[in-house]
C-alpha positions in Angstrom: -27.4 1.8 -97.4 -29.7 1.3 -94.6 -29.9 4.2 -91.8 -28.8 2.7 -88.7 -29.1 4.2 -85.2 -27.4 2.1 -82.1 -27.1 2.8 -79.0 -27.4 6.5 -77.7 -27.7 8.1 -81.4 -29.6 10.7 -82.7 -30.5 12.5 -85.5 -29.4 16.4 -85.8 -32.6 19.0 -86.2 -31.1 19.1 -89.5 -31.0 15.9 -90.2 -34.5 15.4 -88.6 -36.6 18.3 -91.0 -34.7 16.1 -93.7 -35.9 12.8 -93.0 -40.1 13.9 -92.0 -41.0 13.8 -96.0 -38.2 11.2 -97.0 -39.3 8.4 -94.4 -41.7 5.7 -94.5 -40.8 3.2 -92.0 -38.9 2.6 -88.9 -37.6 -0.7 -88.3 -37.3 -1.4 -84.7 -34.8 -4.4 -83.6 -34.1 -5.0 -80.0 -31.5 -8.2 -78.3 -31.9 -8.3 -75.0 -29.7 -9.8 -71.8 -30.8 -13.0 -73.0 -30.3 -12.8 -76.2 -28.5 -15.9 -77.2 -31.6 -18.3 -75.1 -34.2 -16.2 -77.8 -32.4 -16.8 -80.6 -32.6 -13.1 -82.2 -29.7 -11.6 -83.7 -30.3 -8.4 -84.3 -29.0 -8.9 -88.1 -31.7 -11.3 -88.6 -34.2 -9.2 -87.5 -33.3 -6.2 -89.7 -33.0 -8.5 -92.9 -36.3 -10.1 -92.3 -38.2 -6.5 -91.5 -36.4 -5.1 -94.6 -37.8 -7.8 -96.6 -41.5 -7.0 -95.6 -40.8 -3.4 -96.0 -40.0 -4.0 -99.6 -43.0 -6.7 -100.0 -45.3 -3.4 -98.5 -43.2 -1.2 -101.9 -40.8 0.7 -99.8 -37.2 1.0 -100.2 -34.1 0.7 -98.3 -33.6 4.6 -98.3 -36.9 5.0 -96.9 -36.6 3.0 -94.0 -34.3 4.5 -90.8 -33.6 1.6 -88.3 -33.1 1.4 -84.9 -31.3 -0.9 -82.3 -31.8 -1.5 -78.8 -29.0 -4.0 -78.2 -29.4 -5.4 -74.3 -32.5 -4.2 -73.2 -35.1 -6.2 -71.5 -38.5 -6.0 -73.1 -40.0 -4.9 -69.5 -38.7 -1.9 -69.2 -41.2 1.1 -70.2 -38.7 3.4 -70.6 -35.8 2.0 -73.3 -34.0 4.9 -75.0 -34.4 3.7 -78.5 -38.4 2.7 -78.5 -39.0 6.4 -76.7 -36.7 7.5 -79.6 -39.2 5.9 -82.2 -41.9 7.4 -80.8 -40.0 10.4 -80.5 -39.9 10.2 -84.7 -42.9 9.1 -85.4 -44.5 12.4 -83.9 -42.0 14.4 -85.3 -43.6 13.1 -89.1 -40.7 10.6 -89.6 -42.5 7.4 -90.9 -45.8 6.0 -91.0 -45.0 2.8 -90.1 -43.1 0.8 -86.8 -42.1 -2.7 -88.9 -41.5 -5.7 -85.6 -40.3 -8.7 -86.3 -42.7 -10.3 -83.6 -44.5 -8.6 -81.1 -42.5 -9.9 -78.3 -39.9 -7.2 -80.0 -42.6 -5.0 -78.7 -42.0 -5.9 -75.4 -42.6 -9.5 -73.4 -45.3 -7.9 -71.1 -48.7 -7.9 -72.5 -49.7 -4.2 -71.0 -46.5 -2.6 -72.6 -47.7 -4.1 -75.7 -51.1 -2.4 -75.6 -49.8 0.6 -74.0 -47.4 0.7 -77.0 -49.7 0.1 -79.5 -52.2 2.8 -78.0 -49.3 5.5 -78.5 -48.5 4.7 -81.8 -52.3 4.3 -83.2 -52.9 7.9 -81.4 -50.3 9.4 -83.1 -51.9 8.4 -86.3 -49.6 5.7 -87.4 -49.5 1.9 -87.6 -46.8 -1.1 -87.1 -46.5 -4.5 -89.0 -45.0 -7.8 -87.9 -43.0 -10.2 -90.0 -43.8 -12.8 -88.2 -47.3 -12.3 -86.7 -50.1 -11.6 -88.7 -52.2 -8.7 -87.5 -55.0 -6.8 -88.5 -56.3 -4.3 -86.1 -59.8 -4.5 -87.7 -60.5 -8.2 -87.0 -61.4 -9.1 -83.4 -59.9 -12.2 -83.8 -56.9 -11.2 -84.9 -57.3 -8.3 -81.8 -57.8 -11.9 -79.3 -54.8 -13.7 -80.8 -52.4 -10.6 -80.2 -53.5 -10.3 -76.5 -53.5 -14.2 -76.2 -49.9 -14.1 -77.8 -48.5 -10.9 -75.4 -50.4 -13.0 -72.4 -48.0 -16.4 -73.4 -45.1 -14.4 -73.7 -45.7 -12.3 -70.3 -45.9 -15.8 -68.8 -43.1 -17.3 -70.6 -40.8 -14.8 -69.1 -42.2 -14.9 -65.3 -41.6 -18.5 -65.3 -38.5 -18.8 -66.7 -37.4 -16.0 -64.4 -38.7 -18.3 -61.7 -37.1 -21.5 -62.1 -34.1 -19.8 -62.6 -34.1 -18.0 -59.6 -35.2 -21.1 -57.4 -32.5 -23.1 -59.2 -29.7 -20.8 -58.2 -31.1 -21.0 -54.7 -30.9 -24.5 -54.5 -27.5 -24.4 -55.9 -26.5 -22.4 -53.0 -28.3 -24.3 -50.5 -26.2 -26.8 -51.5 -22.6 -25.5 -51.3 -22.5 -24.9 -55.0 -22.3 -21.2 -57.1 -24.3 -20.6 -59.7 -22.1 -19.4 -62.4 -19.9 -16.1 -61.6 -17.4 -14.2 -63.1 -14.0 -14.7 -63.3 -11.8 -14.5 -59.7 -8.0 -14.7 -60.4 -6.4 -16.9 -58.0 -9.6 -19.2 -58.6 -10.7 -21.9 -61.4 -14.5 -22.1 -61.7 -15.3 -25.7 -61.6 -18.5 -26.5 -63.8 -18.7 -30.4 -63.0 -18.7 -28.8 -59.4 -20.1 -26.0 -59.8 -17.8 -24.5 -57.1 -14.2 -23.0 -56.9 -10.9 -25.0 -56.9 -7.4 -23.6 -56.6 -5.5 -22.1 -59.4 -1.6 -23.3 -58.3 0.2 -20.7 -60.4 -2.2 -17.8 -59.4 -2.8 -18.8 -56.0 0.9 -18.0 -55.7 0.9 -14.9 -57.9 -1.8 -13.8 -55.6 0.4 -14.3 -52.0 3.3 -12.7 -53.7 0.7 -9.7 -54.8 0.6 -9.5 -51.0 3.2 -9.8 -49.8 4.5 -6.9 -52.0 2.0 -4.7 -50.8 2.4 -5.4 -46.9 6.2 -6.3 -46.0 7.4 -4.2 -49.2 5.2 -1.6 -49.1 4.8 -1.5 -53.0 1.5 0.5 -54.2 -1.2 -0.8 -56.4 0.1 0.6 -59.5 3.8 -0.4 -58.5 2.6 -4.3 -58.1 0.8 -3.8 -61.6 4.2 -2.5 -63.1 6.5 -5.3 -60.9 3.8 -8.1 -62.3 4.4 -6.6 -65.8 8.1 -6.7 -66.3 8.0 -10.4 -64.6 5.8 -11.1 -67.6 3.0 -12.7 -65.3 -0.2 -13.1 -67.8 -2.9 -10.6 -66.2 -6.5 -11.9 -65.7 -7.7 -9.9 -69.0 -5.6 -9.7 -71.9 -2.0 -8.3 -72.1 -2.0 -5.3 -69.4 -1.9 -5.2 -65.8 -4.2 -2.4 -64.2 -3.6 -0.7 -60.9 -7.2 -0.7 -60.8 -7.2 -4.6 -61.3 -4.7 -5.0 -58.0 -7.1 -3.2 -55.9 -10.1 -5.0 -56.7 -8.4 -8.0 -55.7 -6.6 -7.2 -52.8 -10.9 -5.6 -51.8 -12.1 -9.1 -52.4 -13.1 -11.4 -49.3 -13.3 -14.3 -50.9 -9.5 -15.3 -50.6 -10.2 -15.7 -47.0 -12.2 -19.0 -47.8 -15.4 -17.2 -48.3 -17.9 -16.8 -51.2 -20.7 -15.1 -50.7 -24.2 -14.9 -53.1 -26.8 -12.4 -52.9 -24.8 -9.5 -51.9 -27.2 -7.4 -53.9 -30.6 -7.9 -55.8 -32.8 -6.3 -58.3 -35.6 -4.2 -57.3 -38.2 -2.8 -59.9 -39.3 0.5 -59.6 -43.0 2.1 -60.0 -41.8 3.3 -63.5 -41.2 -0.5 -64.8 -37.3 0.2 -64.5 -34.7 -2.0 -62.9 -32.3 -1.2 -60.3 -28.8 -2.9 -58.0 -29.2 -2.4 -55.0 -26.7 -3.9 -51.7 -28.0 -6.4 -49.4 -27.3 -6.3 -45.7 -24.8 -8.6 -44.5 -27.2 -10.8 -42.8 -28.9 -12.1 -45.6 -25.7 -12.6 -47.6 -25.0 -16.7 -48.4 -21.9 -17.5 -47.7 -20.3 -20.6 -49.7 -17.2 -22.3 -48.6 -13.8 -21.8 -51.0 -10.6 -22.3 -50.8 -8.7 -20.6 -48.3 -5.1 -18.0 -49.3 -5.2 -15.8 -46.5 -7.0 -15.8 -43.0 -9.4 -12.6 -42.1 -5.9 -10.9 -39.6 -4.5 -10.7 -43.1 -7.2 -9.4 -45.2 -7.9 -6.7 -42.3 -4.2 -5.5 -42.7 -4.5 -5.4 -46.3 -7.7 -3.1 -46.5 -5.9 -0.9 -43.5 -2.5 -0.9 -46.1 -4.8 0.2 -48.3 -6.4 2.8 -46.9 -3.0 4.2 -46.0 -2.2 4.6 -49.4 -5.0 6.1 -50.2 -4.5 9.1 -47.6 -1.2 9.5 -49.0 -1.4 9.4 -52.1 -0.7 12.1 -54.1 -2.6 14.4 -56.2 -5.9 13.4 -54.5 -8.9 15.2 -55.9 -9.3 18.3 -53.5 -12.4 20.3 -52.4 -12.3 24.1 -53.8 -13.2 23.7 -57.0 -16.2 24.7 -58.9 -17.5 21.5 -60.8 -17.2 18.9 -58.6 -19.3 16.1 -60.0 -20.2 17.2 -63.2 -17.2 17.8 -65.2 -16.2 15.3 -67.9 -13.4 14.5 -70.0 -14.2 15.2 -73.8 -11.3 12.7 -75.1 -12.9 9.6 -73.4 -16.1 10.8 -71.5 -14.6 10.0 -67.6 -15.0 11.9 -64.4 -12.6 15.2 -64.5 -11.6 16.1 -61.0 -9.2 18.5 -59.3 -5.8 16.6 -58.3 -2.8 17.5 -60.0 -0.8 20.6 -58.4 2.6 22.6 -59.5 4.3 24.9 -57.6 5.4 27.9 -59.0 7.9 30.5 -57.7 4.6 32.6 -56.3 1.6 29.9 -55.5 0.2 26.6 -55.9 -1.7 25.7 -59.5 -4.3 23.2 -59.7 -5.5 21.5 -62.5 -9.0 19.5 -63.5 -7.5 15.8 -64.5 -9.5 13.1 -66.4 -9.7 9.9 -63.8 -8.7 8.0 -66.7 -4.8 9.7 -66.5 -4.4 8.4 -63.1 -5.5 5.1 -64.1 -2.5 3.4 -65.4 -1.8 -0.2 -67.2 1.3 -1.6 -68.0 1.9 -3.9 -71.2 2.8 -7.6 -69.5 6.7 -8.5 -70.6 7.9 -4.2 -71.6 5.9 -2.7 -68.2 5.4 -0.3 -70.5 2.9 2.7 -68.9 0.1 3.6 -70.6 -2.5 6.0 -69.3 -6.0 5.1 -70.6 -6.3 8.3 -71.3 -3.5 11.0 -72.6 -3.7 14.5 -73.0 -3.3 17.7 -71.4 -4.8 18.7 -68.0 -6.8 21.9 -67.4 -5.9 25.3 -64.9 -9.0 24.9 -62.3 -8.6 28.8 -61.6 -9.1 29.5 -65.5 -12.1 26.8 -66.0 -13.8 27.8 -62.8 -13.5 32.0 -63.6 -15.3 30.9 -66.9 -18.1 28.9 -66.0 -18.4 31.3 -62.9 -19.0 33.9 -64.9 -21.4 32.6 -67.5 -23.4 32.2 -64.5 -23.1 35.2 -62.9 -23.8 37.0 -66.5 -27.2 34.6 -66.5 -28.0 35.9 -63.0 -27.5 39.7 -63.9 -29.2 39.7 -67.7 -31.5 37.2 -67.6 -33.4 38.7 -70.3 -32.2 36.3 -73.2 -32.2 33.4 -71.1 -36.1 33.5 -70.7 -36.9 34.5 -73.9 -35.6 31.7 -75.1 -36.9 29.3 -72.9 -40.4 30.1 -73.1 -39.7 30.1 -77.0 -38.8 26.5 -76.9 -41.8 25.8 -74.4 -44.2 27.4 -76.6 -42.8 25.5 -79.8 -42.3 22.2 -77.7 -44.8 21.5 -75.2 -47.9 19.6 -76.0 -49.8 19.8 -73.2 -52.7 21.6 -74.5 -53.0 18.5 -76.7 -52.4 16.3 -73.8 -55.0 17.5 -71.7 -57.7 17.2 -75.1 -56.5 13.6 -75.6 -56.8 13.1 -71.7 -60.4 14.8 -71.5 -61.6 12.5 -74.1 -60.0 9.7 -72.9 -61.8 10.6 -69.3 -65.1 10.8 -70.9 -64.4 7.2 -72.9 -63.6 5.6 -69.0 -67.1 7.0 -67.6 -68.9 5.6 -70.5 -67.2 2.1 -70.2 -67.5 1.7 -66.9 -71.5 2.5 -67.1 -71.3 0.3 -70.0 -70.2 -2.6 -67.2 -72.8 -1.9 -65.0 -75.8 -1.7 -67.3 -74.9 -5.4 -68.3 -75.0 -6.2 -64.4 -78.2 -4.9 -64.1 -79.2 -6.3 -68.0 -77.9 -10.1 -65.9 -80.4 -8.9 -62.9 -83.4 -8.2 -65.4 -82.9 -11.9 -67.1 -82.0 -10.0 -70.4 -78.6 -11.3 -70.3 -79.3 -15.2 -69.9 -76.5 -16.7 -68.5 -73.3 -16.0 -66.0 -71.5 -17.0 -68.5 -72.6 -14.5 -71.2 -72.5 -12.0 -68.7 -68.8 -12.5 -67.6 -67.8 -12.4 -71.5 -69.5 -9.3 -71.8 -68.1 -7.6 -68.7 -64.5 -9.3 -69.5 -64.5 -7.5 -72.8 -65.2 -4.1 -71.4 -62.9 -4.6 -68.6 -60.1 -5.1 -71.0 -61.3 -2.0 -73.0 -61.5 0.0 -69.3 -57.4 -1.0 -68.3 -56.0 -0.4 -71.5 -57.6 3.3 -70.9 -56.5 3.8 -67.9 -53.0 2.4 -68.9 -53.2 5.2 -71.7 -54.1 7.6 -69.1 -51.2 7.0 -66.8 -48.7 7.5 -69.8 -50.3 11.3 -70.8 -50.1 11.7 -66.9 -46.4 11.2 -67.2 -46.2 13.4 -69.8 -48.1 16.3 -68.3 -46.2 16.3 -65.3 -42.9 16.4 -67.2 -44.0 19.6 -68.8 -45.2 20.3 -65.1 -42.0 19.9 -63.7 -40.1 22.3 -66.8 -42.7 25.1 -65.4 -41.6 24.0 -62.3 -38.0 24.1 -62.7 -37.9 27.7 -64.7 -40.2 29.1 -62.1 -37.3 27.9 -59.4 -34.9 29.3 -61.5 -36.2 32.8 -61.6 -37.1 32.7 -58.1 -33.7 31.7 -57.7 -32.8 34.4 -60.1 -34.2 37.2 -57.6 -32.0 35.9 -55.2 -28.9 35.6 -56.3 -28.5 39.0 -57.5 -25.9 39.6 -54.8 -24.0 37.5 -55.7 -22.7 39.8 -58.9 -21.3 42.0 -56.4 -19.6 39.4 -53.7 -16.6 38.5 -54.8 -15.8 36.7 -51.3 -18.8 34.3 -51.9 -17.6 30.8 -51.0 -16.8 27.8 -53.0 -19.2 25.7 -52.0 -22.1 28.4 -52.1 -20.8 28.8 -55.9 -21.5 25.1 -56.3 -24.8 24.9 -55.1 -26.0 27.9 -57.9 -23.8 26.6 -60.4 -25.8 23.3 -60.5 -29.2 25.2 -60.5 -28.0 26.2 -64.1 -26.2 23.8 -65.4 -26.0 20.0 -65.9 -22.6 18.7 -67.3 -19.6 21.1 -68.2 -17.0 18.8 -70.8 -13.5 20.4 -71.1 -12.1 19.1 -74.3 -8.7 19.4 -75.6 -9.5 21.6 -78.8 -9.7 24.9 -76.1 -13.0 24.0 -76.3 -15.5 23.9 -73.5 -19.2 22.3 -73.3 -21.9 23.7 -70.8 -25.1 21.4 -70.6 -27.9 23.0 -69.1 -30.6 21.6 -67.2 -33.6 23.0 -69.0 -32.7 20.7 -72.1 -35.5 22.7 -74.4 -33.6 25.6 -74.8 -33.4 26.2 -78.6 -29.6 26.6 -79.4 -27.9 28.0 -82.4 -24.7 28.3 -84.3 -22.8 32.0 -84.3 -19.8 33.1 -85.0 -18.1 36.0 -83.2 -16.5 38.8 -85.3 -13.5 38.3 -82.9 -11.2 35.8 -85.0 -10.1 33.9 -81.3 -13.5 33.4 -80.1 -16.7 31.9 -81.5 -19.7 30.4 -80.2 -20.9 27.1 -81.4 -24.3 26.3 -79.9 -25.7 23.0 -81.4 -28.9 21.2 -80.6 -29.2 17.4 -80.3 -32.2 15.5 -80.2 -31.7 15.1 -75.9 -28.2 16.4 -75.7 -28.8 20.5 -75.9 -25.4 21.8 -75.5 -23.3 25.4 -75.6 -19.6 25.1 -76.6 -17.3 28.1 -75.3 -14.4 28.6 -77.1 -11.5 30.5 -76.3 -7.9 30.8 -77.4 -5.2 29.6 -74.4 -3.1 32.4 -75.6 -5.2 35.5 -74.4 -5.9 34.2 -70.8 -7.0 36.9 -68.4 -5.9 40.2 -70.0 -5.9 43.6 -68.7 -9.2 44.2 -69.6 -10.2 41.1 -67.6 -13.4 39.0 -69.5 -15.6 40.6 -72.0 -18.8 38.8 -74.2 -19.3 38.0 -77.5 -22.2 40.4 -79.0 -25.4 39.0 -77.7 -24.1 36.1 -76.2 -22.8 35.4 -72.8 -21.0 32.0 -73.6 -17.4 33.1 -75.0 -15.0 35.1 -72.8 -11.3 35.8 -74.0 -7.9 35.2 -71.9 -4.6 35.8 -72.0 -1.5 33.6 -70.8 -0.4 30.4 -72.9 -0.1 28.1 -70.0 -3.9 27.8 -69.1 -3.4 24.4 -69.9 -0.7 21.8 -69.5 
């Protein structure tokens, strides 16, 4: 069975020292946005490159593949083609199998540049559907030719479709949206026309939430056991009112262009809002008038200042704590009193984010579990900071470790010298022929333009080349950079061991220095992602049958796992280590969590 890697996968170190003598070929298949106009399923694709792996005498346990499912071929940076390069100098496979160089990528320079970084690793790449031989200059010329079509392809049908929608919306119409409940989406008309039975599901939605005063989540539940059919499948979310009551275009108006796509220097994509001034606006039906939308985003509001449980701000990790059932924000929010003080606990967004089953109302939380004690969470990762700041010893041992087993940058800067030296001899190479065309050794314009086209091809893809080993020296740059900030920092904060009035929000700040994500799971088991991700992790075990420390390393995703047992919360003798480590602390009082 074929090795298949989607999505954000990765291979284990284990797994990886496994594969680098077992491997022969990667097979790289990639659908992107527009998939279904090209035609490429990414099945297809992996059949066909199988079969000319087997033509080339390698089988299907020799090949790993990889899928990048709705990525655009112009952007430089998609997780799964860095993740093949990522193998291929780790010694996994000699060969990158396409099935078409527009696989590769649509532009014609992140062809080359690809290319460039897979030949100076020492490896090649085959296409099923392209035949190439790097060794023939024609077959060099048709490549180019073919990445120059493609590039081309792509800008103009970006073009047309942009000026089309434009028109469109010159013209009162809307070019193609998604669904607005309350609203059929004409596409004779291409425009928006009443929906009778939701237009008045929609006015009793209000009406509920301003002469009623019901919630969000109450109208979700009402709609539910009135078994109204909800806009997606058989659940009403409270999350699902809100953005409807948010929307403006129940007040007649539709409006287009409220954000736009902006590339960035690295080739990557990015939303971002328009102001209101260049919005479109497109006449729709009218439900309400703008007095009654205004009272509804006020109503709104209201109920969002009262509403109970709202995430509060003494807390340790706000913003980078995560739910390990379901991955979602964790936040502080949900209090109990007891006889003697106020508890707070760290609750998953997802718990607060109910659905009810249409026809039962039924609740159902999109995610269920327990919560966790902020005071108990926060006194841990506090002090696995704090023990970093005092014995720092470890900590930078390991990391320059790591560095000195990781970093290439002595081979970076080779490849960049040479590469350097390459670019002065080309480009003195282009002015000899000038002054060859001057002395009437080179005959016509004509032969001298060919000549000097050729070398200014050879000149960009070096300096294309030398951008990308750039990038990759100042990524090394900015790890230096980082761990000489941290010990700087280091020197600092050594007060802080001793303050124990120090507050909250200070605690923040130096918490972040450190670490990246913290993921409270519901195995008592907690996750600390730090930010210099080429630490070299391992797995112990403590000799203390309640504690262990499972420190595992993923290609990307270094992690440290603290484990403790809810049952020996905060004893007498207050926290203590695990030998050598300063990740597991143990606890004593069972209701740490609830």
């Amino acid at each position: 069975m074929l090795r298949t890697l989607t999505g954000s996968e990765k291979f284990t170190k284990t797994e990886l020292e496994a594969l680098v003598a077992k491997i022969k070929a990667l097979i790289y298949a990639r659908v992107s946005t527009d998939g279904q106009v090209e035609n490429y399923s990414i099945e297809s694709q992996v059949e066909r490159c199988m079969d000319l792996a087997k033509q080339k005498g390698i089988n299907e346990d020799e090949v790993v593949v990889l899928v990048e499912d709705g990525e655009s071929g112009d952007n430089p940076n998609r997780p799964m083609i860095n993740y093949v390069l990522f193998l291929l100098e780790y010694g996994i496979g000699d060969h990158v199998i396409f099935l078409h160089p527009n696989r590769m990528s649509r532009f014609l320079h992140l062809q080359t540049q690809l290319s460039n970084r897979i030949w100076g690793l020492g490896k090649d790449f085959w296409f099923v559907e392209f035949d190439f031989d790097k060794s023939s200059p024609e077959s060099m010329l048709n490549f180019n030719i073919q990445g120059s079509i493609a590039e081309y392809n792509k800008a103009k049908i970006l073009a047309d479709t942009k000026r089309g929608r434009i028109t469109k919306v010159k013209n009162g119409q809307i070019p193609g949206l998604n669904r607005i409940y309350g609203y059929t989406y004409d596409t004779e008309l291409d425009t928006l026309v009443e929906n009778p039975v939701e237009k008045e599901i929609y006015l009793k939605m209000v009406d509920m939430l301003l002469h009623k005063d019901y919630s969000c989540s109450r109208i979700a539940e009402e709609l539910s056991l009135r078994n109204v059919p909800a806009p997606k499948k058989d659940r009403w979310y409270q999350v699902t009112i809100s953005r409807i009551f948010k929307n403006e275009t129940y007040t007649g108006n539709y409006y287009f262009g409220k954000t736009k796509v902006i590339h960035n220097a690295d080739g990557t994509k990015k939303q971002v809002p328009q102001p209101r001034e260049e919005w479109r606006r497109i006449s729709v039906p009218v439900y309400i008038d703008m007095e009654t939308y205004y009272r509804i985003q006020k109503r709104l509001d209201e109920l969002n200042k009262n509403k109970p449980g709202r995430p509060t701000e003494d807390y340790l990790l706000q913003g980078i704590c995560r739910c390990g059932r379901c991955g979602a924000a964790v936040s502080s929010g949900v209090t109990t009193k007891t006889k003697n003080r106020l508890l707070k606990y760290y609750v998953c967004q997802h718990k607060t984010k109910k659905s009810y089953e249409v026809g039962t109302g039924e609740s159902n939380p999109i995610c269920k579990g327990r919560n966790w004690r902020v005071d108990y969470v926060d006194k841990i990762v506090w002090e696995y900071v704090k023990n970093i700041i005092s014995e720092p010893t470890e900590f930078f041992e390991r990391i320059i470790k790591q560095q000195s087993e990781n970093s290439n940058s002595d081979e970076l800067l080779k490849q960049k010298k040479k590469l350097e030296k390459s670019l002065q001899e080309k480009e003195a190479s282009r002015e000899r022929y000038t002054e060859m065309y001057a002395a009437g050794i080179i005959k016509s314009m004509k032969d001298l333009e060919d000549k000097v086209s050729a070398v200014d091809e050879q000149i960009k893809d070096i300096k294309e080349e030398l951008h990308t080993i750039d990038q990759s020296l100042s990524t090394v740059l900015n790890k230096k950079n980082h761990i000489e900030l941290v010990q700087k920092s280091l020197r600092s904060f050594k007060y802080l061991i001793d303050n124990d009035h120090i507050d909250t929000e200070t605690k923040r700040k130096v918490t972040r220095l450190f670490i990246k994500k913290v993921i409270l799971n519901e195995d008592n088991k907690i996750n600390i992602y730090l930010h210099l991700g080429f630490i070299d992790n391992h797995e112990k075990e403590s000799d203390n049958q309640h504690i262990s420390t499972n420190n595992c390393q993923g290609h990307g995703r270094p992690k440290k796992s603290i484990y403790f047992d809810p049952r020996r919360v905060f004893g007498r003798n207050g926290l203590f280590f695990t030998d050598q480590s300063w990740s597991s602390f143990s606890f004593s009082n069972p209701t740490g969590f609830s």
